[in-house]
Structures are given as structure tokens and as C-alpha cells.
C-alpha positions in Angstrom: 8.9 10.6 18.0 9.8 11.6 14.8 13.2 13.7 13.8 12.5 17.6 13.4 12.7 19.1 9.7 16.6 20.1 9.9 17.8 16.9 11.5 16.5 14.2 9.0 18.0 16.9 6.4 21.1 16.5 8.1 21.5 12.9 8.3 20.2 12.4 4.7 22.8 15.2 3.6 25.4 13.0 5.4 24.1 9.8 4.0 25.0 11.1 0.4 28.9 12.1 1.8 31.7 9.2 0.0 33.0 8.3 3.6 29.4 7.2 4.9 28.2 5.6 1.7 31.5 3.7 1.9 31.3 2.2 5.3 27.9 1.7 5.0 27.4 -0.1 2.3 30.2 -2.1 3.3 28.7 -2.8 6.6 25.3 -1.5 6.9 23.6 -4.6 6.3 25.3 -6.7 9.0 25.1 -3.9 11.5 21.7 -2.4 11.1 19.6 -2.4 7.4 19.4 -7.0 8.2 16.7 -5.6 11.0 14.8 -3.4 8.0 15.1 -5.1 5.0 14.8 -9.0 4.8 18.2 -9.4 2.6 18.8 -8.6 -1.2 17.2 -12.0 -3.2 13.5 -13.2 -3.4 14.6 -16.0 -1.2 16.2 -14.0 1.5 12.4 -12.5 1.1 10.2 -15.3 1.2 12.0 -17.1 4.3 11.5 -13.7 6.2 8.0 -13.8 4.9 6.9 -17.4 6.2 8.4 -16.5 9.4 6.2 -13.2 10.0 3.7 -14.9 9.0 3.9 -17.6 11.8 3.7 -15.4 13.7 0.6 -14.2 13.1 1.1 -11.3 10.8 0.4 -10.2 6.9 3.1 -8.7 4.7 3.7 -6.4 2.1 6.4 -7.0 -0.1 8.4 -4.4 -1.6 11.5 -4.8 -3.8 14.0 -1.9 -3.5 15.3 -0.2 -6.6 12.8 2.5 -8.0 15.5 4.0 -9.3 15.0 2.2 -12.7 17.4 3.9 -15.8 15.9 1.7 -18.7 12.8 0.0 -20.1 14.2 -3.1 -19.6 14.8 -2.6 -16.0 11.3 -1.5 -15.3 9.4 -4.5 -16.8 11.8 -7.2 -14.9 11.0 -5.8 -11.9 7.3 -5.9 -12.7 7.9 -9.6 -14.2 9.4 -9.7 -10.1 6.3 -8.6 -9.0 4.6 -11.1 -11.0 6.4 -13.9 -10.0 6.3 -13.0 -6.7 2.4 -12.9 -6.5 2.1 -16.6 -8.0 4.9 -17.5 -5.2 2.3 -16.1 -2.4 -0.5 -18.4 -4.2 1.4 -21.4 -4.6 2.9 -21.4 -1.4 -0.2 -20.4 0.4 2.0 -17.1 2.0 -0.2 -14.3 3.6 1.4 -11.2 1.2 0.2 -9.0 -1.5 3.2 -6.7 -3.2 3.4 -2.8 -3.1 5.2 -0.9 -5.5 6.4 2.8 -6.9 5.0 3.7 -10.3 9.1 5.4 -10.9 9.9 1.4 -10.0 7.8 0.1 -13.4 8.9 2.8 -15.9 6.8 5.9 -14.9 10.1 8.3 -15.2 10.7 6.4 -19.2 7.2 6.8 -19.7 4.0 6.5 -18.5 2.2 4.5 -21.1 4.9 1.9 -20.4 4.4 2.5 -16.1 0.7 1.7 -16.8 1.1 -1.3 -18.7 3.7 -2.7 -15.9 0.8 -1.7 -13.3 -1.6 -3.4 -15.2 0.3 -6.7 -15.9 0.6 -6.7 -11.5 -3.0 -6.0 -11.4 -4.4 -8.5 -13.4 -1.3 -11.3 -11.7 -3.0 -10.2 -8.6 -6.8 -11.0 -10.0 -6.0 -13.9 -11.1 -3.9 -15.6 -7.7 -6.7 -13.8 -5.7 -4.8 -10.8 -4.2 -4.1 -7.2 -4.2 -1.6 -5.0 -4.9 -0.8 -1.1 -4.0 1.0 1.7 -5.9 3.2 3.5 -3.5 2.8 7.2 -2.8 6.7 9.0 -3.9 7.5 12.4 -3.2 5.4 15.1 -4.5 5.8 15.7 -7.6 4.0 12.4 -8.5 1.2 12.8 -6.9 -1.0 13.8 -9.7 0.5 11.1 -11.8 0.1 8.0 -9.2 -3.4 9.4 -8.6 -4.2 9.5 -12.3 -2.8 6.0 -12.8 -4.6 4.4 -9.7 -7.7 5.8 -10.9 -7.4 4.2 -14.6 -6.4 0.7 -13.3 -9.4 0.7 -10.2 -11.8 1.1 -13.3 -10.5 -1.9 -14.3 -8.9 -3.9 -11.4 -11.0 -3.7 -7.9 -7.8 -5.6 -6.3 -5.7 -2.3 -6.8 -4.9 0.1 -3.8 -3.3 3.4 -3.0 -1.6 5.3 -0.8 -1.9 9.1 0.9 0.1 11.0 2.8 -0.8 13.4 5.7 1.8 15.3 5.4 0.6 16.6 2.4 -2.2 19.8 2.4 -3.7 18.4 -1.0 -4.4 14.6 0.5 -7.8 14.9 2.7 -9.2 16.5 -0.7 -7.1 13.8 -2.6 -9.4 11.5 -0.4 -12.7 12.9 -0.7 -12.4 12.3 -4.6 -11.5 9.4 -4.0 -14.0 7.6 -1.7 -16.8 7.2 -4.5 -14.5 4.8 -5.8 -14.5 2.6 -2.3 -10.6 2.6 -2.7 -8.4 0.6 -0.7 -6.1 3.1 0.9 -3.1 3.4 3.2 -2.9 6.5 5.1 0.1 7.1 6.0 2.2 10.5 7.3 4.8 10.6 4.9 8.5 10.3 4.5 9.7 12.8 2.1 11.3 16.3 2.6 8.7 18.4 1.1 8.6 22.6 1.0 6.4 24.2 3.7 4.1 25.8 0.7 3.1 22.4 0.4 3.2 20.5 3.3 2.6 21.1 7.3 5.8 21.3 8.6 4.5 20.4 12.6 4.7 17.4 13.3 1.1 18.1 15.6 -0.5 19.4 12.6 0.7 16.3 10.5 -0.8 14.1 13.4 -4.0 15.8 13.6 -4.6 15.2 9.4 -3.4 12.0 9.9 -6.4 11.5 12.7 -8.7 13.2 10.2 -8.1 11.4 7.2 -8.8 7.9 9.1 -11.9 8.6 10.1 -13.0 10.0 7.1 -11.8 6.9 5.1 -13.5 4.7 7.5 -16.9 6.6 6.9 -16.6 5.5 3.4 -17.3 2.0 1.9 -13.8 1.0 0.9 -10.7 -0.8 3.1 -8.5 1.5 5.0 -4.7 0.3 6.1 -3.7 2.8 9.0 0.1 2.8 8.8 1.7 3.9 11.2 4.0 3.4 14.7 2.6 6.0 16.9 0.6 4.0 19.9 -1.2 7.3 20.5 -3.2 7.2 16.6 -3.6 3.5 17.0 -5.2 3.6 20.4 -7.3 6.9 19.2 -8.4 4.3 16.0 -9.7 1.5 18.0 -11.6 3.7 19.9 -12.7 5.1 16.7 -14.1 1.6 15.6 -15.4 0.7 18.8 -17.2 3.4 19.2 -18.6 2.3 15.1 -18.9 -0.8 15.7 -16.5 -1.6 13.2 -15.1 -5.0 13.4 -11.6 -6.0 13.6 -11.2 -7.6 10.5 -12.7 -6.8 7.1 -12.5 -3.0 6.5 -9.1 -1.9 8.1 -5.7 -2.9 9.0 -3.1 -2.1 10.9 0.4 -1.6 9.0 4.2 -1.1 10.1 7.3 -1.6 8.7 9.5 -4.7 9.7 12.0 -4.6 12.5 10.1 -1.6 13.8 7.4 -1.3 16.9 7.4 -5.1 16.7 6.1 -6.0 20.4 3.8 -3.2 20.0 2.7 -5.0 16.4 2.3 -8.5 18.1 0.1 -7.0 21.0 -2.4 -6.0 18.1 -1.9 -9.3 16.8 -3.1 -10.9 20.3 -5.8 -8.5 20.4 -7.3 -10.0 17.8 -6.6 -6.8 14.8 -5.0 -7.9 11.3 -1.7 -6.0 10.9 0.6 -6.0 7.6 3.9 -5.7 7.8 5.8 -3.9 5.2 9.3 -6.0 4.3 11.3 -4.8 2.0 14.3 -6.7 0.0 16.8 -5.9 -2.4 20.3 -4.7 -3.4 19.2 -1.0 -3.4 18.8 -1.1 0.5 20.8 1.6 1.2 18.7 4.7 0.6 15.6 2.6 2.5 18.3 2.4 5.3 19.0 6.0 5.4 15.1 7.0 5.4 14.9 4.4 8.1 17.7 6.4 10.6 16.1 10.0 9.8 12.6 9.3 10.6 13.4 8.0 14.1 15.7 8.3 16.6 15.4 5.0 18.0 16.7 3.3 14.5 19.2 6.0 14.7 20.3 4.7 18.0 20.2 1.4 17.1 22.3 1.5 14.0 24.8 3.2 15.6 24.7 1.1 19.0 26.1 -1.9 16.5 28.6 0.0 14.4 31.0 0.9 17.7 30.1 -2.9 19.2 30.8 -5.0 16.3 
């Protein structure tokens, strides 16, 4: 179940009050964002990382912070993501990274966004890996589109995402399946205007349903992201009914600490599934995303702030 429209506004509106930033950044991350995000340095990362592997699952790293205010902060954190990739080859750990273009420079300037995309791309050629370029709210649509576009030309490691939320996507799709993209479909966790986007959560499902099945018609590698045990069962029958094997042109994805019995039922059934784990001092807003989407991480964060 997802929060309705005016709810998640609600919570996010309250997330941005003094009081709440205060006592949650003073104690959010022992209460409630240590089950989200894997802690705030590379190693807190990595640790987490081994583990879900072990037990039997992929990850995709993500470094909190998009939020970037200089040039210099937007190529360190693609240096991170560089680092991080020849980590995962060195190491022999089962991750690739996934990152926001607004994370390597794109609100400074795009030229320097696609060269911090590019430098990830070709780290992730050369250890053997891949690497994804995160969907943000709306209004960089066109421009993450654009910029996947230029590096798949050059990098057949990169991969995107789209969100079903979104009226534009399934045509977003459809150009882009000549390509054989890799793609995450996912619904989308942005507020975004009702000109725009469907504001039923039914309607939301349904393109999510539709923009699966189209992906998986086309030649490229699909992740289906999501938490809702309704699509998921409605996929395998989907590639069962293909005869689409269980490995090798889709995945499963969810995010860490969420849906995780559910996750390692896939797992035992034989499916790959990703998990996304984030890290990072900038946990906070990832937090607050976390509590509107769902009531359950609502409940949960708030069953250990009055039992602590």
C-alpha cells in the first residue's frame, strides 16, 4: 500500500519543520534510517554489501547527497563511484553503482554531468560491470534521457530508469527499445502535478504492468523494481507463460530493509534480485521519502522513537 497524494505531502511538509529535522537527525539513524541506509562511510557500505550478498542477493549501491553546490563536489563523488566499482572487482562483491545525473554536476552544467557519467561508464567497462543513471523528478527527464542516450552509444554497460507514474514514460520506452537498454521500471517517488502524472494509484499500477511487458518484448535487460507481491506474481507469470528464463534478461529489485522475506523467497525460487542500499551522510531526505511512501516504514520508525 502506498500513502495517498495528500498524506506523503503532509509528512514531507513536516519533515522540512526545525523540530523534526532536529530530532531526527539527532536520532533517526539509530531509531529507523540504520534499517534503510547501510551507514554514512564506504565501509559502513561495503560490510552491508558482503553481507547481502551472502545471502544470496545483488546490490545497487547508491551514495546519498545529489544535492551537489560545486564542481568540485560533483566530480568526488563520481571519483566515489569510481573507486567504488574497482572495490566490487577487487573484492569479488556482487554490485554495480546507480547514480543521479544532479549528483555528478548536471544542475552546474551538463557538459561537466556527462563527463562524470562517462568517467563511471568507462570504470564500469573496464572492471566488467554496469552502472545506471537514476530517474529525478520531472523536470529532468528530458535531460537524463538525452544523457543516457549519448553515453549507450558509447558504453553498452550503461542503464536507465522510468517511472510509471509518469504519462510521457511508456512512449519514453518505446524510443527507447531499439537501443536494447537496460532499464528499471519503476513507479516513482516524486510529488508530481496531475497534468503530468496519474494521480491513482490503480492507474499507476496498471502502466507499471504495461511497461514490463513491453520492455520484456524487446531485446534489452529489464529490472522490475518494485515491493508490491501482486506485480511480481503477475511478472512471473508473464515469463512463464514466455518462456523467459530466470536469469539473464530481468531482475527483480527492492530497496534494503524493505519486503526482505518476501525478497529472499524470490531468492529461493531461484530469480536474481538487486537490492538497492544506499549510504551516506545526506540520509535524511532518503529517510523521509522512505516514511511517505509506506505506511509500514511509517509504523516502524515511529514504533522505535517512543520504545527507545
Amino acid at each position: 500500500m502506498i500513502l495517498d497524494r495528500p498524506l506523503r505531502a503532509a509528512i514531507l511538509a513536516a519533515a522540512d519543520s526545525a523540530l523534526v529535522r532536529r530530532v531526527v537527525s539527532r536520532y533517526g539513524f539509530r531509531l529507523g534510517a540504520k534499517r534503510f541506509v547501510a551507514g554514512e562511510s564506504a565501509d559502513d557500505f561495503l560490510s552491508v554489501a558482503r553481507a547481502v550478498n551472502a545471502q544470496g542477493f545483488a546490490v545497487a549501491c547508491g551514495i546519498l547527497g545529489e544535492g551537489v553546490a560545486s564542481a568540485q563536489e560533483a566530480t568526488a563523488a563520481a571519483d566515489q563511484y569510481c573507486a567504488l566499482l574497482r572495490t566490487f572487482a577487487q573484492d569479488g562483491i556482487d554490485a554495480n553503482v546507480a547514480f543521479k545525473l544532479t549528483h555528478v554536476g548536471l544542475d552546474i552544467d551538463r557538459n561537466l554531468a556527462l563527463e562524470n557519467a562517462a568517467r563511471i561508464a568507462q570504470t564500469a567497462l573496464d572492471t566488467n560491470n554496469t552502472m545506471r543513471l537514476d530517474m529525478e523528478q520531472s523536470r529532468y527527464v528530458d535531460s537524463t534521457l538525452e544523457t543516457y542516450r549519448e553515453l549507450r552509444s558509447r558504453y553498452a554497460c550503461v542503464g536507465a530508469v522510468l517511472q510509471s507514474y509518469l504519462f510521457r514514460s511508456m512512449d519514453d520506452l518505446r524510443l527507447l527499445l531499439p537501443l536494447a537498454p537496460n532499464l528499471r521500471i519503476v513507479k516513482g517517488a516524486y510529488l508530481e502535478p496531475p497534468a503530468i502524472a496519474f494521480a491513482n494509484k490503480a492507474d499507476v499500477d496498471a502502466n507499471y504492468l504495461r511497461m514490463v511487458e513491453t520492455a520484456l518484448e524487446g531485446d534489452g535487460y529489464t529490472a522490475v523494481a518494485t515491493h508490491d507481491r501482486r506485480i511480481v506474481e503477475r511478472v512471473i507469470a508473464l515469463v512463464e507463460k514466455r518462456g523467459i528464463p530466470k536469469r539473464g534478461r530481468f531482475e527483480f529489485q527492492m530497496l534494503y530493509g524493505i519486503s526482505t522475506p518476501f525478497a529472499q523467497d524470490l531468492v529461493r525460487a531461484g530469480y536474481r534480485v538487486r537490492l538497492a542500499v544506499p549510504f551516506g551522510t545526506y540520509w535524511f531526505p532518503y529517510l523521509m521519502r522512505r516514511l511517505a511512501e509506506r505506511p509500514a516504514n511509517l509504523a516502524f520508525f515511529l514504533k522505535g522513537a517512543f520504545t527507545k
